[in-house]
C-alpha positions in Angstrom: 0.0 0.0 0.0 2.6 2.5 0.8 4.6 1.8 -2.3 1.9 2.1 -4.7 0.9 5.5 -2.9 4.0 6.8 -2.9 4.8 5.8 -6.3 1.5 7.5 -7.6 3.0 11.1 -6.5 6.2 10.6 -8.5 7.1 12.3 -11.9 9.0 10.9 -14.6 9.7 7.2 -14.9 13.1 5.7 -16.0 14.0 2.7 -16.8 17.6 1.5 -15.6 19.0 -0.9 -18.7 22.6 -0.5 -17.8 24.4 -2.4 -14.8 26.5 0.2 -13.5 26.7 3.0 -10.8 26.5 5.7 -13.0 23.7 5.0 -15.0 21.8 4.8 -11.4 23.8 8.3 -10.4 22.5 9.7 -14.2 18.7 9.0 -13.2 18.8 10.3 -9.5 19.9 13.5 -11.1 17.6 13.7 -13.7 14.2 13.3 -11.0 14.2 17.1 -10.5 10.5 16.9 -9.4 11.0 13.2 -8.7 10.6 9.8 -10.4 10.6 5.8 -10.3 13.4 4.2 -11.3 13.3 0.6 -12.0 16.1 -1.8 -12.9 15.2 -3.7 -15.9 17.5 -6.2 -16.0 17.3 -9.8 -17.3 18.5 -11.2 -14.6 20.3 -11.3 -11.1 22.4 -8.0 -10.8 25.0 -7.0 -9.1 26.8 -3.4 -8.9 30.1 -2.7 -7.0 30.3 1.1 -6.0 33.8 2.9 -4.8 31.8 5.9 -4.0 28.4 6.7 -2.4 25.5 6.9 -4.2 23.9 10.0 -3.6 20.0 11.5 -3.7 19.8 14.9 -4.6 17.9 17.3 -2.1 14.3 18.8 -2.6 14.2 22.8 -2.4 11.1 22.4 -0.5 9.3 19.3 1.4 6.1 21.2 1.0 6.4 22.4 -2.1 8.5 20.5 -4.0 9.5 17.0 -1.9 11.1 15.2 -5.1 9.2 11.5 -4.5 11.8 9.1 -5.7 11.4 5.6 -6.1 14.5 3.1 -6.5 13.2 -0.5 -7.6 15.4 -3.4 -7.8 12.5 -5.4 -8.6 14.7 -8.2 -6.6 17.2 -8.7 -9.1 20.0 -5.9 -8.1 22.7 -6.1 -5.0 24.1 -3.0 -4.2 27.7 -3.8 -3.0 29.6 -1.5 -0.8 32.9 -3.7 -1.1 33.7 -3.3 2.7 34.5 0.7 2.0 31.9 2.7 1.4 28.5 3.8 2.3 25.4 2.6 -0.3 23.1 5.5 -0.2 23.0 8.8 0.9 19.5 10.4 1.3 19.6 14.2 1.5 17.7 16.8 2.8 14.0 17.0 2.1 13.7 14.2 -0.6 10.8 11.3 -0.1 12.4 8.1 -0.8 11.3 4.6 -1.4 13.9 1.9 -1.7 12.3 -1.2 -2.5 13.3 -5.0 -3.5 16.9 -4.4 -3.3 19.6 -6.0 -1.4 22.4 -3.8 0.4 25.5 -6.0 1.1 29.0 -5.2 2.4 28.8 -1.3 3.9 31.0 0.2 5.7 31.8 3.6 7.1 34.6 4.5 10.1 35.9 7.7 11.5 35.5 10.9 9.6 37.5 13.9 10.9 34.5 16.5 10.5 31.6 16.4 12.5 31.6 12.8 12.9 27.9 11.7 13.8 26.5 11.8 10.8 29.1 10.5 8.7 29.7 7.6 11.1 26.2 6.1 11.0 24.2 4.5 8.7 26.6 1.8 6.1 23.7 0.9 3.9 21.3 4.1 4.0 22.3 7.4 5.3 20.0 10.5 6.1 21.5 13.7 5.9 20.3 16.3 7.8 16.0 16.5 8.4 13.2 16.9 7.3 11.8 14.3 4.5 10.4 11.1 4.6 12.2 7.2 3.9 10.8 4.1 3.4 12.0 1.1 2.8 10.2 -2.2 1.4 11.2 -5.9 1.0 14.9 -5.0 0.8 17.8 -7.3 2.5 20.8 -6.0 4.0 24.0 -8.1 4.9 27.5 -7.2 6.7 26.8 -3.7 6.7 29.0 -2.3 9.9 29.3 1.4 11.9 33.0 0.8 12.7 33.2 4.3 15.1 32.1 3.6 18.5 30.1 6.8 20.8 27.1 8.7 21.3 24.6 9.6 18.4 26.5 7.2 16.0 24.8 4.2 14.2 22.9 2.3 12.4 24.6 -0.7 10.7 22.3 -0.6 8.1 20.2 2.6 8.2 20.1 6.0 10.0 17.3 8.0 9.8 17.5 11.2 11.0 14.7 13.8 11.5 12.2 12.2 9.0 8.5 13.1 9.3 8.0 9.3 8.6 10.1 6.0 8.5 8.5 3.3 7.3 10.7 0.1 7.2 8.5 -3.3 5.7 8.9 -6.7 5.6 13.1 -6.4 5.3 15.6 -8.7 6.9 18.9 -7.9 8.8 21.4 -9.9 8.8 25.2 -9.3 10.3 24.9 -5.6 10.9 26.3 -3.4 13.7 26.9 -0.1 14.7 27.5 1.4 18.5 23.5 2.5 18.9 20.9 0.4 16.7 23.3 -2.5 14.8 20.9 -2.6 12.1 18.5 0.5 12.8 19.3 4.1 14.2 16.2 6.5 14.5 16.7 9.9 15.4 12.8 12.0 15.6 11.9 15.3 15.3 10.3 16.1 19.4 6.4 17.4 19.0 6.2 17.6 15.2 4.0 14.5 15.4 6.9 12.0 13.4 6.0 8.7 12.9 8.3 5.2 12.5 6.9 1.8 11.8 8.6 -1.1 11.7 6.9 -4.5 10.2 7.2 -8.0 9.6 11.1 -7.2 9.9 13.3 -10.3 10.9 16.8 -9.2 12.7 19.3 -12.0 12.7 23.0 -11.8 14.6 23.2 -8.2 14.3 25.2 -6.3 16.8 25.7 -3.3 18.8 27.6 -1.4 21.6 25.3 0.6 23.2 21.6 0.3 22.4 19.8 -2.4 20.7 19.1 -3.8 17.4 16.8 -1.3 17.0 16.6 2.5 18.7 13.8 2.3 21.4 11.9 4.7 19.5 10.7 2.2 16.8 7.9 0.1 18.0 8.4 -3.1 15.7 6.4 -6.0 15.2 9.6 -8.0 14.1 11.7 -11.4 14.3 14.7 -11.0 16.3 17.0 -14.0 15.6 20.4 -14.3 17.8 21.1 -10.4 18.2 24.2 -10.4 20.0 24.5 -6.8 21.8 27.9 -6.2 23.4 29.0 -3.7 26.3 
């Protein structure tokens, strides 16, 4: 239901025919008032990035949010190699990620500001304001390697979002030092909603909060979480 809304909102529509990162790059930057892109690939896919894949900010939630669908229609991995991030949302933008798996993440110290930049291996919010969800999509070995407060999110970090909406996706092997596979950060009285659903969570690991931050209310799996001091 909420993919089919969502999409319904979006512009343009392209069709991904190519196998690489930059033909993925190339249509993120061409949904200027947003857009479903769909990989249309004959079969299994899978695309090794040395850089960050990132999603253009909206000038305006309200007036402009730039809806953006990314489909891997359950063909495509998305492989970080062990030494990047996947995905980095930016400010404003309403994204959908959807039948994709995220394998092999990874982001460490960064000698800015730190808390963003160390959080979220797979899926990456920058700043607020916005809205993410994320739909049948399977992430594996995706790891937070800095340790400390406001840091995390093996797989995702969500920052700030109006709503987070995380569906029937499994996590497997992740960590990070608050919320090994999920970090949620809310906006206080702006009425912010996250949903977590039919999830399962499986040997994922943390150093200071659990698999997922205490203010998602899940109705999830856990399988063998192993949390560590």
């Amino acid at each position: 239901m909420r993919s089919n809304a969502f999409a319904s909102r979006c512009g343009a529509r392209f069709l991904v025919y190519n196998e690489t990162i930059a033909a993925l790059q190339a249509a993120l930057n061409n949904t200027g008032s947003g857009g479903i892109i769909v990989f249309d690939v004959p079969s299994d896919a899978t695309l090794r990035l040395s850089q960050t894949i990132i999603v253009p900010y909206a000038a305006s939630y309200e007036t402009s949010p730039r809806p953006i669908v990314i489909d891997g229609k359950g063909r495509v991995t998305l492989d970080g190699q062990n030494s990047v991030r996947i995905i980095q949302k930016q400010w404003r933008t309403d994204l959908t990620l959807q039948n994709l798996r995220f394998v092999n993440g990874r982001v460490g110290a960064d000698p800015g500001d730190g808390l963003a930049e160390e959080s979220g291996a797979a899926v990456n919010v920058e700043n607020w304001d916005g809205r993410l969800a994320v739909i049948n999509c399977t992430f594996e070995n995706r790891a937070c390697t800095e340790d400390g407060p406001d840091r995390g999110g093996g797989a995702i970090r969500a920052a700030g979002q109006r709503h987070v909406i995380i569906s029937n996706c499994t996590f497997t092997g992740c960590s990070g030092s608050n919320g090994g596979a999920v970090f949620n950060c809310t906006i206080p009285g702006t009425g912010s909603a996250s949903i977590v659903s039919g999830c399962t969570f499986e040997n994922n690991e943390v150093q200071a909060s659990p698999t997922l931050t205490s203010e998602l209310q899940a109705r999830c799996t856990p399988r063998g979480p192993t949390p560590r001091s």
